[in-house]
C-alpha positions, 0 to 999 in steps of 0.5 A: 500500500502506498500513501502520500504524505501530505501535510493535513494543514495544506489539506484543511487549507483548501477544503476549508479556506483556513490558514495554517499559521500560529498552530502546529501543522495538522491540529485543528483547534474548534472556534476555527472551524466554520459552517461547513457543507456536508460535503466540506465536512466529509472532505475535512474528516478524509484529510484527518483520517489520511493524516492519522493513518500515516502518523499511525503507521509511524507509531506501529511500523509492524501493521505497515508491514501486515498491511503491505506498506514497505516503507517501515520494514526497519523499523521497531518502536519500543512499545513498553517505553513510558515516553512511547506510552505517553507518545500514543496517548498524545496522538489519541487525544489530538486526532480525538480532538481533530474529529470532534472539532470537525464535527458530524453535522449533516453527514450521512451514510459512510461519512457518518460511519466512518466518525462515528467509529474514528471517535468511538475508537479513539475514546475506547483507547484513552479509556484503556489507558488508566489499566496497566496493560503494559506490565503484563506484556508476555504470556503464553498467548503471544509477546515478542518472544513469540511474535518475532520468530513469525516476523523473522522465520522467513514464511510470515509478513516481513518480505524476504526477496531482495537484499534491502529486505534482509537489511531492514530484518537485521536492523528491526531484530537488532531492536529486540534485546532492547524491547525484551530489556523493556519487558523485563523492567515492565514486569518487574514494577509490575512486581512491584504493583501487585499486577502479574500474571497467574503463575498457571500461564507463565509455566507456559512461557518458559517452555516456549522459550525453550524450543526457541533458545539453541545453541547453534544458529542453523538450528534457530528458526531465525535461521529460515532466511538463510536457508530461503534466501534468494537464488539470483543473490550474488554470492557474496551477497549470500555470504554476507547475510548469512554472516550477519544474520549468523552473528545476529542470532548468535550475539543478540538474539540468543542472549536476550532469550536466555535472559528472559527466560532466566528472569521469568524462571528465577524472578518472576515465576516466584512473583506470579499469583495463584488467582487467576480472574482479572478482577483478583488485580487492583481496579480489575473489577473497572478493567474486566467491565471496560474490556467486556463493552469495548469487546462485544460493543456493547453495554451488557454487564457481565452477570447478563452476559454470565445468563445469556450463556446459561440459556444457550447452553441449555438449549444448544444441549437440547439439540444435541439430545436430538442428534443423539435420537437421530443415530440411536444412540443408547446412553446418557448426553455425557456417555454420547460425548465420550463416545464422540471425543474416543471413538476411532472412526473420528480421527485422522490417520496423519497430518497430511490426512488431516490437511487433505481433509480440509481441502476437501471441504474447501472444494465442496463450499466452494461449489455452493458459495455462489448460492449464498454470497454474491460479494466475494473477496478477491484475494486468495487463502492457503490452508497451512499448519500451525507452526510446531513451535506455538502449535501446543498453546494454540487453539484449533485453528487461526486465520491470519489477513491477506496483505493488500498487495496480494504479495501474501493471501490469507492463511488458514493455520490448522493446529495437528499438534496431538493428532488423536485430538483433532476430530473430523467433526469439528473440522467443517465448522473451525473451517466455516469458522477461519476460512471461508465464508468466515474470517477470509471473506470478512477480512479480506472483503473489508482490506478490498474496500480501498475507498473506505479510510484506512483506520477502518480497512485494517481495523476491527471489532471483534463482535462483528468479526468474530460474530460473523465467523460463528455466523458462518458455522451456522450456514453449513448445510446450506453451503453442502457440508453437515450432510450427516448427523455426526457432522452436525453434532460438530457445529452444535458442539462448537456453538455450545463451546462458544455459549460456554465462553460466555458462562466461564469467561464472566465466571473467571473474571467476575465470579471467583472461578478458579481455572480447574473449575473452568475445565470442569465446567468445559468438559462436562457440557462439551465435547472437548477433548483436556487438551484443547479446554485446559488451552482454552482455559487458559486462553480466557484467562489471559485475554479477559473478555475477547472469547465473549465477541463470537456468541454476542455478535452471533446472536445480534446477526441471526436477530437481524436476518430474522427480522429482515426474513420477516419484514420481506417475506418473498423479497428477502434475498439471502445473498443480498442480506450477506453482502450488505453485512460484510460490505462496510467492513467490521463494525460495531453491534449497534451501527451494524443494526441501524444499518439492516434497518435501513436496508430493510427500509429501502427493500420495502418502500 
């Protein structure tokens, strides 16, 4: 992606005849601002918006290089620095005060969308600043710990294909022992704060980080570079990065490894706490209520939630009784989900057995898409396993966005870590899920929308997005696949996962859930194999609030296709439900109603 920079005051100067003088260039102070047409207005906020969006990029080089924007290959800011936490927090409150001092008045349509969101997101950010995130930068979920090995093994977002690119991975890595020292030192005020991580999840690192310290570079996944580097190199070209990369890992990177590995192991772990609900840290209780409204959009309170997810689970086990009646079977549901999680018939005999499943099942949506979806993206997926280094952490499956270049399509990253677990029927719903028509039409569909700001194109709300994705679990059978009541069972029992998070997600951040009773709760009503509910336990536990999205949004977008259904009889087109969905990207849960209800308006008059 390129963008131009242009200095938003020259912007603001022609669209609204202001001068720049007596100001820094690109704020905008509101007694200035003058009546303004709609389409001035509209005009103004788009400079605003290109001008964040490039002073954005500055501050976060590593979504530049997600996005396909080159420019900031090189670069990595130490983000736990307090001068860089105080930097983001006064880009925020400018850019706030930019669009508030613009003002809405008379936009309608994207115009007034793209506001809405631009302040709404703003202001969200600014309310997280008071919780300090920033002493908990590492957990087994992620950190830069595992993140750079996905930069720097040579098969992510970080381009190796000219020798420039090589040179801006070795002065971006030659900031990663300044950004793991900065970890240290966050960690420890944290110590100091009473806000640390529950010990449960940092037993986890340590092993993470074992499978990445080696004693010879050639054994480190850093090495991937070296061993794909690009035929047409001039020999000496090779010779050189390979010396350099070699010493990189060697000098830099192996120690910075070792050393956090050895304050976690010796400082840290003996500093962590037992509980494990967000609540259990100073002003969690505030912390978990914000997290829960900024992930779901909207004003629910946690005990709502906590029995929105009782009477889901309620009925989605009814189903599954019926299912049961369906292939007569004689027991009770818990002998039914036994017989599901060990029988033999329902696992794969390798991985590449499992890959060829999946793309089985692409081929038979793929066939059926154009009943359903008229508006399809025009980027590309693969379909990869996770890596073996993250895979015994990680949940089933993970998408991750096409760049907007096409250099890089989407991925769909299946987990094959301990086989026996991975069932063949829960595999057409985790690929309804995190490939297609889930997270790869939403994701890439909104990359595709080149006219809409940037912010909002490589932005997101999770009830939105992750909504859409448990959506698209339940079109399956009109999409070919849940073709026996085996397969079915699959989608009641990811649905029923999803209603769970709800129920146990709210219990350990508000309810005094300890982790063990979580994995109980999780066991007894699902199908679940230990493996995968002991990850996903500890998944909530380290991400408060994220696992509420996908039942919220879920349910907001089956509400809005009934009503529509309702309200159109005969004209209701399902492929033009679905395109005025996804068409301006993800957005919150209530501007995402508004917006069916005018479509409904418009499909009736």
């Amino acid at each position: 992606m390129q963008v131009h920079r242009i200095p938003l005051a020259l912007v603001l100067a022609a669209a609204l005849a202001m001068a720049g003088c007596g100001r820094s260039p690109g704020v905008i102070a509101p007694a200035e601002v003058p009546d303004l047409s709609a389409a001035e207005r509209a005009a103004a906020l788009n400079a605003v918006y290109a001008q964040y969006w490039e002073e954005f990029l500055v501050l976060n080089p590593i979504l530049a290089t997600f996005t396909g924007d080159h420019r900031y290959n090189a670069e990595l800011p130490d983000a736990g620095t307090a001068s860089f936490r105080m930097a983001l927090h006064e880009f925020r409150t400018k850019w706030l005060e930019q669009a508030e001092a613009v003002g809405a008045a008379g936009l309608e349509g994207q115009d007034l969308l793209n506001h809405q969101i631009f302040v709404r997101n703003l202001r969200a950010q600014l309310e997280t600043e008071k919780f300090p995130g920033w002493m908990l930068p590492v957990n087994q979920m992620g950190g830069f710990h595992t993140f750079a090995v996905q930069l720097g093994s040579g098969t992510g977002a970080q381009p190796f294909d000219t020798v420039e690119d090589y040179e801006n991975w070795l002065a971006r890595a030659g900031r990663l022992p300044g950004i793991f020292a900065t970890s240290i030192e966050n960690m420890r005020e944290g110590m100091t704060a009473g806000v640390v991580q529950p010990r449960v999840l940092m037993e986890k690192v340590l092993p993470q980080l074992d499978a990445l310290i080696t004693d010879t570079p050639e054994e480190s996944p850093f090495w991937g570079p070296v061993t794909r580097m690009p035929a047409e190199f001039p020999d000496s070209e090779k010779a050189r990065l390979a010396g350099a990369l070699r010493a990189m890992i060697t000098d830099e990177l192996m120690p910075a490894y070792r050393s956090l590995r050895a304050f976690i192991a010796e400082d840290y772990l003996p500093a962590t706490r037992d509980t494990v609900g967000l609540d259990a840290l100073p002003d969690g209780e505030e912390w978990y209520a914000v997290a829960v409204r900024q992930s779901t959009t909207t004003d629910l309170s946690p005990d709502e939630i906590h029995r929105i997810g009782l009477d889901e689970v309620a009925r989605i086990r009814a189903e599954i009784l019926g299912v049961m009646t369906d292939v007569d079977f004689d027991g009770s549901m818990q002998e039914f989900i036994d017989f599901m999680k060990h029988d033999p018939q329902f696992e794969f005999a390798s991985e590449e057995a499992l890959l060829e499943f999946y793309r089985a099942i692409d081929a038979r949506v793929g066939a059926r898409i154009p009943e359903q979806y008229s508006l399809l993206p025009k980027a590309p997926y693969e379909i990869r396993p996770v890596e073996a280094f993250r895979a015994r952490s990680m949940a089933g499956g993970q998408y991750f966005p096409p760049s907007e270049d096409g250099s890089r399509p989407g991925i769909f990253y299946v987990n094959t870590y301990d086989l026996p677990t991975r069932k063949t029927w829960d595999a057409e719903s985790l690929f309804l899920h995190e490939a297609v028509p889930g997270h790869h039409f939403q994701i890439a569909l909104q990359i595709e929308l080149t006219d809409m700001p940037a912010f909002r194109r490589w932005g997101g709300e999770d009830a939105f997005a992750e909504g859409w994705g448990l959506y698209a679990e339940s079109q399956g059978k009109a999409l070919g696949l849940y073709t026996d009541p085996y397969q079915y069972f699959g989608r009641l029992q990811w649905e029923l996962w999803r209603a769970i998070r709800l129920v146990v997600d709210t219990g350990l951040h508000s309810k005094g859930w300890s982790r063990e009773q979580v994995i109980s709760y999780m066991l007894e009503n699902s199908a679940s194999s230990e493996v995968n509910a002991v990850a996903e336990a500890e998944r909530y536990i380290a991400w408060p609030a994220q696992a509420l999205a996908y039942k919220i949004g879920e349910l907001k977008i089956l509400e809005l296709r009934a009503r529509a259904e309702q309200a159109l009889g005969a004209a209701f087109d399902v492929r033009e439900f679905h395109a005025e969905v996804l068409r301006d990207g993800a957005v919150p849960l209530d501007v995402l109603e508004a917006k069916i209800e005018r479509w409904i308006a418009v499909k009736k008059s």
